[in-house]
C-alpha positions as CSV (number, residue, x, y, z in Angstrom):
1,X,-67.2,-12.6,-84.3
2,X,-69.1,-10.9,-81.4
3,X,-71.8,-8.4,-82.6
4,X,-71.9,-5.5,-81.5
5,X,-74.9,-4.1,-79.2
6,X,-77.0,-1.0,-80.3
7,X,-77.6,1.7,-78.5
8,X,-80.6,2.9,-77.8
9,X,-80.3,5.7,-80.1
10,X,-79.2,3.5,-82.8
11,X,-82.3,1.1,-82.4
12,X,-84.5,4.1,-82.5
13,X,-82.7,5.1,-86.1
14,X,-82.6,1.6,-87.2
15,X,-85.9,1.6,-87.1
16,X,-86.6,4.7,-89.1
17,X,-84.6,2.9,-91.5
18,X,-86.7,0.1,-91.6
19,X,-90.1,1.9,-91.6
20,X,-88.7,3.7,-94.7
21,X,-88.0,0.7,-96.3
22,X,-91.4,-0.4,-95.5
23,X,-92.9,2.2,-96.9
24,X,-91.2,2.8,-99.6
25,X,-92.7,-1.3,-100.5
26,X,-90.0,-1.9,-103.6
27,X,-89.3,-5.5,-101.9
28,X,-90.3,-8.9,-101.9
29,X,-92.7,-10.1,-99.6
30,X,-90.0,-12.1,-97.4
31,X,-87.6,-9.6,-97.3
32,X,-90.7,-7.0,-96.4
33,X,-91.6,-9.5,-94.1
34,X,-87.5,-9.7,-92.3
35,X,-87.3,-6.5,-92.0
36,X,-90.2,-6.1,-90.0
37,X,-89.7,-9.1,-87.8
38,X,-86.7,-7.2,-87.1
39,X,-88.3,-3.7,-86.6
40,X,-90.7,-5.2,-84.3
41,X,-87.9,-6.6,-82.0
42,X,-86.0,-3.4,-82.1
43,X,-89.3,-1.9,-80.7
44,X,-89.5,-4.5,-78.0
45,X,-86.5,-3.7,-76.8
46,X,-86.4,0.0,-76.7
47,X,-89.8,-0.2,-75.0
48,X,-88.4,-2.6,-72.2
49,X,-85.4,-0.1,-72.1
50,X,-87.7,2.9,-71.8
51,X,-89.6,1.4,-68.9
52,X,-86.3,-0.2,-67.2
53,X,-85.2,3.6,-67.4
54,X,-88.2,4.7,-66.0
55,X,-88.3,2.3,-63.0
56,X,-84.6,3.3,-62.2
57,X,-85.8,7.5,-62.5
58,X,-88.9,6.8,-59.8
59,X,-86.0,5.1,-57.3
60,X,-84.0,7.9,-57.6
61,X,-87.1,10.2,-57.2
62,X,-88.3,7.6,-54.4
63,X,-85.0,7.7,-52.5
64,X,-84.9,11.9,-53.0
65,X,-88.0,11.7,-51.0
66,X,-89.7,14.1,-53.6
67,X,-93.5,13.7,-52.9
68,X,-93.6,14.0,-57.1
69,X,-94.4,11.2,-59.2
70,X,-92.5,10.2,-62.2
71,X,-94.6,9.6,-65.2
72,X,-93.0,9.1,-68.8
């Protein structure tokens, strides 16, 4: 079965999910411990996404020839 990739939106919500989880701290220490392995490589990859994204919005600013700087 091929699993299915997230959006970014849905990493972002996902990890609401999991912070709430966190906080609410009715688990077990391994499971508390999964679920924020997982958190923190949802957060990896929406940050690599975020500055992917913002590398691709300075080209397009870039090849615009706006003297502007983009800055996230």
């Amino acid at each position: 079965m091929s699993k299915k990739t997230r959006t970014f939106e849905e990493k972002l919500e996902r990890i609401g999910e999991i912070v709430s989880q966190l906080e609410r701290g009715n688990m077990g220490l391994q499971e508390s411990i999964a679920l924020f392995k997982e958190g923190s490589a949802l957060t990896k990859e929406c940050k690599r996404y975020l500055e992917k994204t913002e590398l691709e919005i300075q080209k397009v600013i870039d090849e615009s020839g706006s003297t502007e700087k983009f800055t996230a």
